[in-house]
C-alpha positions as CSV (number, residue, x, y, z in Angstrom):
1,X,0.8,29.5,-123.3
2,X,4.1,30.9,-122.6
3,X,5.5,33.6,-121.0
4,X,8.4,34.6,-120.3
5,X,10.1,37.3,-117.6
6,X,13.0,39.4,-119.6
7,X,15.8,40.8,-118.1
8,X,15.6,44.4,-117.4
9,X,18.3,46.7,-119.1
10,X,18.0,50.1,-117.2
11,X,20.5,51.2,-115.2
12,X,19.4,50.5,-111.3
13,X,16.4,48.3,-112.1
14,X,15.8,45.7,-110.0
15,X,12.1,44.7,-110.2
16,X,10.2,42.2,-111.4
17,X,6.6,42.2,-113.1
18,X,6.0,39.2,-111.4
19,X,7.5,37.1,-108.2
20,X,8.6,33.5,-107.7
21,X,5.1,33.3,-105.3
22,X,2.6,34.5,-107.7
23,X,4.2,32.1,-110.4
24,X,3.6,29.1,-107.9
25,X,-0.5,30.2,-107.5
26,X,-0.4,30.6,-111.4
27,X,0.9,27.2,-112.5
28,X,-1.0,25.6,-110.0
29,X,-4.1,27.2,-111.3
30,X,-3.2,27.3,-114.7
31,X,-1.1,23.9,-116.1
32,X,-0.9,25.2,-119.5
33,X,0.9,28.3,-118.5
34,X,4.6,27.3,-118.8
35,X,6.8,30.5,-117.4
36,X,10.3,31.4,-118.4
37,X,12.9,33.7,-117.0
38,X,15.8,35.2,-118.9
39,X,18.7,35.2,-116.4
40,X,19.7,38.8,-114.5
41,X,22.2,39.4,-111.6
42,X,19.9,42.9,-110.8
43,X,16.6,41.4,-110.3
44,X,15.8,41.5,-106.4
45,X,14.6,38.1,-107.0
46,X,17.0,35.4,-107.5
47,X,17.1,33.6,-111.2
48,X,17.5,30.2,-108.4
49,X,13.8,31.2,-106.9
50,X,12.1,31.7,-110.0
51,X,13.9,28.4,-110.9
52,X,12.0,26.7,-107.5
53,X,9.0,27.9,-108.9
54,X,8.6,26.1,-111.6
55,X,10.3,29.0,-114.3
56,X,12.6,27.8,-117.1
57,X,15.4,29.2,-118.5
58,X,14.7,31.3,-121.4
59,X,16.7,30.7,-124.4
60,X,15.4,30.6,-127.9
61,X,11.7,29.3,-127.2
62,X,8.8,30.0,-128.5
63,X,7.1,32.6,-126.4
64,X,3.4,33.9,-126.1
65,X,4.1,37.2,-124.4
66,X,7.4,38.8,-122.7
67,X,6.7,40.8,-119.6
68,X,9.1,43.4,-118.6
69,X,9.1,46.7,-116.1
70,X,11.0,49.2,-118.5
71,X,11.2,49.5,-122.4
72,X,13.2,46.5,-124.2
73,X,15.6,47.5,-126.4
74,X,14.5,48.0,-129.9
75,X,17.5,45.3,-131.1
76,X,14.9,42.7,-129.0
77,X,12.1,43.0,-131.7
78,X,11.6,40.2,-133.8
79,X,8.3,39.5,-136.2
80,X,5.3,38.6,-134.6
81,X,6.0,38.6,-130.6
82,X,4.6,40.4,-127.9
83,X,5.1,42.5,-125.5
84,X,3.7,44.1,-122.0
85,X,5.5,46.9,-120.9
86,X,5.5,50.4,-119.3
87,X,6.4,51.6,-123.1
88,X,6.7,55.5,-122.4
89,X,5.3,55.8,-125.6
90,X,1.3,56.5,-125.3
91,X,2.4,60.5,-125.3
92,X,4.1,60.7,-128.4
93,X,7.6,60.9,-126.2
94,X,10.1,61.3,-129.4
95,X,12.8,59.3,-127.4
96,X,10.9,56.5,-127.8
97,X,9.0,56.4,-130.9
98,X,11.9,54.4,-132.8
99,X,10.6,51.6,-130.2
100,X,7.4,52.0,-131.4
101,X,8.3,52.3,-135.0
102,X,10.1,48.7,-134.8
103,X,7.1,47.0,-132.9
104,X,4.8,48.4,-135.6
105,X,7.3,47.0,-138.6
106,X,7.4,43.8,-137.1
107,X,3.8,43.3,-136.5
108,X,4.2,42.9,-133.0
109,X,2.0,43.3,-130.4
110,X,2.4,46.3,-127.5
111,X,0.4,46.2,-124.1
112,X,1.2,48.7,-121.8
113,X,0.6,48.8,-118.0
114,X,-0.5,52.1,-117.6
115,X,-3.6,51.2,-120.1
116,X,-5.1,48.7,-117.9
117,X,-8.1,50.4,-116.6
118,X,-11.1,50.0,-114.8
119,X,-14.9,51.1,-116.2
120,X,-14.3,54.4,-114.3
121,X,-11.0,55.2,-116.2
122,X,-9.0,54.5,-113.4
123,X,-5.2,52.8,-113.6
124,X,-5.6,49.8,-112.4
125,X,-1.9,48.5,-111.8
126,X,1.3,50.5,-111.4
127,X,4.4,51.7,-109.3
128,X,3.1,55.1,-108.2
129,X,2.9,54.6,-104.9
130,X,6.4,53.5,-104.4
131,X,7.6,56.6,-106.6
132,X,5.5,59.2,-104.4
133,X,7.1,57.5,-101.1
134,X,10.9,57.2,-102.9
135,X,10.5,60.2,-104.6
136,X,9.5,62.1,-101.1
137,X,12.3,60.6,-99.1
138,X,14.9,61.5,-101.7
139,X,14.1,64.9,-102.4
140,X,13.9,65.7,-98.4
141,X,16.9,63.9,-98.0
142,X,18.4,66.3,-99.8
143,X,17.0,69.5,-98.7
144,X,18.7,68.5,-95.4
145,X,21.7,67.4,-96.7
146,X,21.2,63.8,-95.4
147,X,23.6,61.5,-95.9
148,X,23.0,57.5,-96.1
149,X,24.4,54.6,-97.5
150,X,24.3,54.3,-101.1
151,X,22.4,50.9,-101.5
152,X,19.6,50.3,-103.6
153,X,17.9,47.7,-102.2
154,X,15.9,49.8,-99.4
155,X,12.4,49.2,-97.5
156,X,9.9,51.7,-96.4
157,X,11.1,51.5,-92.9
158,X,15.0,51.8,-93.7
159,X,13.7,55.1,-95.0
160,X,11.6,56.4,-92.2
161,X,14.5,55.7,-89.7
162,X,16.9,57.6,-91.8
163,X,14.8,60.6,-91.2
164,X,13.4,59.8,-87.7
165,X,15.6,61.5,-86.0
166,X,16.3,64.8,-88.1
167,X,15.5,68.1,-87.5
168,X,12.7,68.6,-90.0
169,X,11.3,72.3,-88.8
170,X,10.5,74.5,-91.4
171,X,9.4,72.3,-94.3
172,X,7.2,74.0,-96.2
173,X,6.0,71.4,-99.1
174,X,3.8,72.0,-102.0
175,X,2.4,68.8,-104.0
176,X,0.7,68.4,-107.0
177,X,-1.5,65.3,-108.0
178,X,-4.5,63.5,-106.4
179,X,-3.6,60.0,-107.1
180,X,-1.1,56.8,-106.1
181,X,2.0,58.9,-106.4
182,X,0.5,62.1,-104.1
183,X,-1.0,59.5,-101.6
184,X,2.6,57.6,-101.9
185,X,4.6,61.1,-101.1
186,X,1.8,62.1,-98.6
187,X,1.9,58.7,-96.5
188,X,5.7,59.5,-96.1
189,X,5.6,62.8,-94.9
190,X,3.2,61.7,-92.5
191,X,5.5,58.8,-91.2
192,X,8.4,61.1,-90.2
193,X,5.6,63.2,-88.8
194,X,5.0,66.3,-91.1
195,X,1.1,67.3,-91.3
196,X,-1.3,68.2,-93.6
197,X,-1.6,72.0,-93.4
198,X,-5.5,72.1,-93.3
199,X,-5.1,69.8,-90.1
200,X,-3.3,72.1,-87.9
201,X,-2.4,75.3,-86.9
202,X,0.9,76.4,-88.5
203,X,3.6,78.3,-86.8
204,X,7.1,80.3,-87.3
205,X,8.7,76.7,-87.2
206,X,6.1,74.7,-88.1
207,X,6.3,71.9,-91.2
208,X,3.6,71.1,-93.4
209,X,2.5,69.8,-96.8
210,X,-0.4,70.9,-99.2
211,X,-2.3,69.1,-101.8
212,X,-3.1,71.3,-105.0
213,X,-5.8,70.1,-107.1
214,X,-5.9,71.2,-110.7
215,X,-8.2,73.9,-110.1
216,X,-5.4,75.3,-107.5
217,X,-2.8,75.9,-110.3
218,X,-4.9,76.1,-113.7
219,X,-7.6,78.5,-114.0
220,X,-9.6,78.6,-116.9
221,X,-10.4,82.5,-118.9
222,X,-13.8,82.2,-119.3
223,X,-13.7,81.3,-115.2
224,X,-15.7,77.4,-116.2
225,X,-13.1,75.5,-114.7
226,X,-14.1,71.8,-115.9
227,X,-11.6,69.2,-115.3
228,X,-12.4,66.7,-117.7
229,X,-12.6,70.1,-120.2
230,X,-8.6,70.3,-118.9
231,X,-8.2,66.7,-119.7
232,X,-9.4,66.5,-123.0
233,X,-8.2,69.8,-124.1
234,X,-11.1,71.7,-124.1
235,X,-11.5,75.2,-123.3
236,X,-8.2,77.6,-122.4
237,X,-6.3,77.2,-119.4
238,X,-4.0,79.3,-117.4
239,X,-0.9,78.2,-114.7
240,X,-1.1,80.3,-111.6
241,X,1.1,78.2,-110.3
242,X,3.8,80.7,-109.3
243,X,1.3,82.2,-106.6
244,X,2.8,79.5,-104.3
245,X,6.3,80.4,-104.6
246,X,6.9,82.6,-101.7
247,X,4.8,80.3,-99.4
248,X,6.7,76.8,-99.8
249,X,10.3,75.8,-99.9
250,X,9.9,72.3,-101.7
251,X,7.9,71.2,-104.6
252,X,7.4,67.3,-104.9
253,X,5.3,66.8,-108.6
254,X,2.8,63.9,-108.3
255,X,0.6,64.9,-111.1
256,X,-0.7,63.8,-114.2
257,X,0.5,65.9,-117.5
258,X,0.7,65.8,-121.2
259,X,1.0,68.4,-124.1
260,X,-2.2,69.7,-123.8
261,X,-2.0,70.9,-120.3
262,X,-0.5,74.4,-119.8
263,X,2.8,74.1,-118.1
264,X,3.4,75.2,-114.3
265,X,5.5,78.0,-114.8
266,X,8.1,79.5,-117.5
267,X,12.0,79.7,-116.9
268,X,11.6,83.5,-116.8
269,X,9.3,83.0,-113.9
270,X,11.9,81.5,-111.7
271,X,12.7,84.0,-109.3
272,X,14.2,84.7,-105.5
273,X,10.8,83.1,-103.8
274,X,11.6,80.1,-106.2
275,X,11.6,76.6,-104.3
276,X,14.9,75.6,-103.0
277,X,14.3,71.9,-104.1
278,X,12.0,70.3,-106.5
279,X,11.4,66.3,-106.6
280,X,10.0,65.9,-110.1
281,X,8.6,62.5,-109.1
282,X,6.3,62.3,-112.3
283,X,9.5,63.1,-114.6
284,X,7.9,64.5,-117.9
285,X,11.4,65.8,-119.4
286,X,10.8,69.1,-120.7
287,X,7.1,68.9,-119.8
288,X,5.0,70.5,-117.0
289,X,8.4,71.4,-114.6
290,X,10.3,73.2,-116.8
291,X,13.4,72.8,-114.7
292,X,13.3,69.4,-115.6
293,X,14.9,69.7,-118.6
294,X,16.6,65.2,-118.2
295,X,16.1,62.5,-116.1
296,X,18.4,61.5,-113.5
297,X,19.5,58.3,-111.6
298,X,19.7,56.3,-108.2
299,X,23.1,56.5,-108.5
300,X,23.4,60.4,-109.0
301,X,19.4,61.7,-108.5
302,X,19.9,65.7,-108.3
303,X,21.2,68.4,-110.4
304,X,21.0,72.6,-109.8
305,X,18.8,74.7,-111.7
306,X,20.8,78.2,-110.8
307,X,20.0,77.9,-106.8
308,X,17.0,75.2,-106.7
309,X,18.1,70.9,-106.4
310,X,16.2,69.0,-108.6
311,X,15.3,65.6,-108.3
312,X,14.4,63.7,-111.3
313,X,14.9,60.0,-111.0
314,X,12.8,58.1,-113.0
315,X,12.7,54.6,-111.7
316,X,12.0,55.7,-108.4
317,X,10.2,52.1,-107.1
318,X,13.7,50.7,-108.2
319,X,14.6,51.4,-105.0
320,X,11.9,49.7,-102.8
321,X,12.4,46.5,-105.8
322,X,10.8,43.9,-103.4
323,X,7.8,45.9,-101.8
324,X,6.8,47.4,-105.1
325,X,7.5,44.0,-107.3
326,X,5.0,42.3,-104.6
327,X,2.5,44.7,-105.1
328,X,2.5,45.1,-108.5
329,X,3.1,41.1,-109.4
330,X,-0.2,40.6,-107.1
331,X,-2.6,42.8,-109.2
332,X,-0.8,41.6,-112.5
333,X,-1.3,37.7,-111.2
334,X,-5.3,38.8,-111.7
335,X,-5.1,40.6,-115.1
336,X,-2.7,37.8,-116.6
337,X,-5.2,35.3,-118.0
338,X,-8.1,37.9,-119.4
339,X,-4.7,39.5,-121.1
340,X,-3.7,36.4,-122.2
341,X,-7.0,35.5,-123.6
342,X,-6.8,39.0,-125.7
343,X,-3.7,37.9,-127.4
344,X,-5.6,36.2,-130.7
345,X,-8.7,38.1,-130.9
346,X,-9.7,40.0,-133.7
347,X,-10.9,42.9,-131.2
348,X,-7.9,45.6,-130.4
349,X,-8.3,46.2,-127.0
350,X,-7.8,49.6,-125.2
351,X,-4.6,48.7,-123.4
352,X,-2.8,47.6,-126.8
353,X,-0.8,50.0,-128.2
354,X,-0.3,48.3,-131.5
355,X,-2.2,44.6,-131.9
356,X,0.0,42.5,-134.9
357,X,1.5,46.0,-136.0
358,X,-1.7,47.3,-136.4
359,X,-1.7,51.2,-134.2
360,X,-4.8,50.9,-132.1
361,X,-6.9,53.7,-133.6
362,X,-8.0,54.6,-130.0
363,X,-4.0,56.3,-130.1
364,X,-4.3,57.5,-133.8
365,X,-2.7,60.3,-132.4
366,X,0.7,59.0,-131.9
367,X,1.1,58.8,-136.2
368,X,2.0,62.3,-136.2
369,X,4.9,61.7,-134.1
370,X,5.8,58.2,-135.7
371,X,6.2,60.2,-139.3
């Protein structure tokens, strides 16, 4: 069985899906696997350590299945390969649907992370919690108007001490989302010392951070709030959203969002209690944060929308490459072989996008955006 590592073609991405370690324990446990690597300067982990760990350098060969972080190119896709990726495709996003389209002409095969899930529905690998923590330090960073050196390569600590010793009064933070990225964004501001607000007593000066759940900023008209009603589009819902406004000063969006949802608030909402900065940390372009109308980069992460700094990156664990790559190359180490397994069975399994160009029918959906 082979598998190899590509090269990542995003601008300021520098993991890995797995690490020179985890390759070692695999090989060792595994003799048939046989890894490759295609060569990358980016990569936090030098081609020479994959190299010591038994990888090969990827050429021409035959390969089982090609692991990446971000989307390959579509000029990648040849007939019959596969591919594990985080796709950005599961929600019908138009900007990548010619990806899709290719995959499915080839009669390739498409796994994506973000389908691996346990018998409770929950993800059960992924970056989030790097995002919410890089996502949080960035969009704080710049509602002080911190400056630090423009490096890429950061740990969790680098980022605490930037902010240790800041004056950090009067942060008033909103967040959305209940899962990795919100517990990512809330371990931060707990680091550098900001509370939850249902912990404390709050003063004139005071800094503190609350946790909306969906029945916080959606209400339902018939007042039968049900969230898996909200998740599977049943029943009408209704943003109140822009009740917070006047209380909090910075928005950081951790939650979970696709067409079906109502948005958070309209353009025309936007007023003088607006949030002076937003960190979109979730990133659904033109989706539940209207303000987020692109993406942004490490490199240059904010933009104005009239007098509110957005932040929109959306590789955010980029920037913690080693940490993150660790973390995620340990749960994927565990998955590999049952994924591996799936690769010639006749069963289409939930986390396949497409199986041998064949659309899983559990996303039947997506045809109306492939057309």
């Amino acid at each position: 069985m082979n598998i190899c590592i590509l090269k990542e073609h995003k601008l300021n991405e520098f993991r890995s899906p797995l690490v020179p370690e985890d390759i070692k324990r695999l090989k060792k446990k595994y003799p048939r696997y046989n890894f490759y690597i295609e060569p990358s300067k980016n990569r936090i982990f030098s081609d020479s350590l994959f190299y010591q760990s038994g990888c090969e350098k990827y050429i021409s060969q035959k390969i089982d299945l090609y692991l990446s972080i971000k989307e390959v190119s579509a000029k990648q896709i040849k007939k019959n390969q596969n591919f594990m990726m985080f796709s950005h495709t599961i929600k019908g996003q138009e900007y990548n649907m010619p990806l899709l389209r290719k995959i499915l002409k080839n009669d390739c095969s498409l796994i994506d992370y973000e389908l691996l899930k346990d018998k409770k529905n929950k993800r059960l690998i992924g970056f989030g919690y790097f995002a919410g923590i890089m996502g949080a330090f960035l969009t704080i960073k710049n509602h002080l108007k911190v400056t630090s050196p423009k490096k890429y390569s950061y740990k969790i600590d680098e980022l605490l001490e930037i902010l240790s010793k800041k004056n950090l009064n009067n942060l008033r933070i909103l967040i959305t989302g209940e899962g990795a990225v919100s517990n990512g964004a809330q371990f931060f501001l707990k680091k550098i010392g900001i509370k939850d607000k249902k912990t404390f007593k709050k003063n004139k000066y005071s800094s503190y951070f609350k946790v909306l759940s969906p029945s916080e900023y959606y209400k339902r008209l018939d007042k039968k709030f049900n969230l898996n009603d909200l998740m599977n589009g049943i029943g009408t819902y209704q943003s109140i959203f822009p009740n917070y406004f006047k209380e909090y000063n910075i928005f950081l969006s951790c939650h979970y969002w696709d067409q079906r949802f109502p948005k958070l608030f309209e353009l025309n909402q936007v007023n003088k209690d607006f949030f002076q900065t937003i960190g979109d940390i979730t990133c659904d372009i033109n989706g539940s944060v209207p303000t987020t109308s692109r993406s942004t980069t490490l490199t240059k992460p904010y933009y104005k929308f009239k007098k509110t700094n957005i932040m929109a990156v959306d590789n955010l664990p980029s920037a913690l490459p080693k940490e993150s790559s660790e973390h995620f190359s340990k749960i994927l180490t565990s998955l590999l072989p049952s994924i591996l397994n799936s690769l010639n069975k006749e069963s289409i399994e939930e986390f396949y996008i497409s199986k041998k160009g064949y659309l899983n029918y559990r996303y039947i959906n997506l045809l109306q955006n492939l057309i």
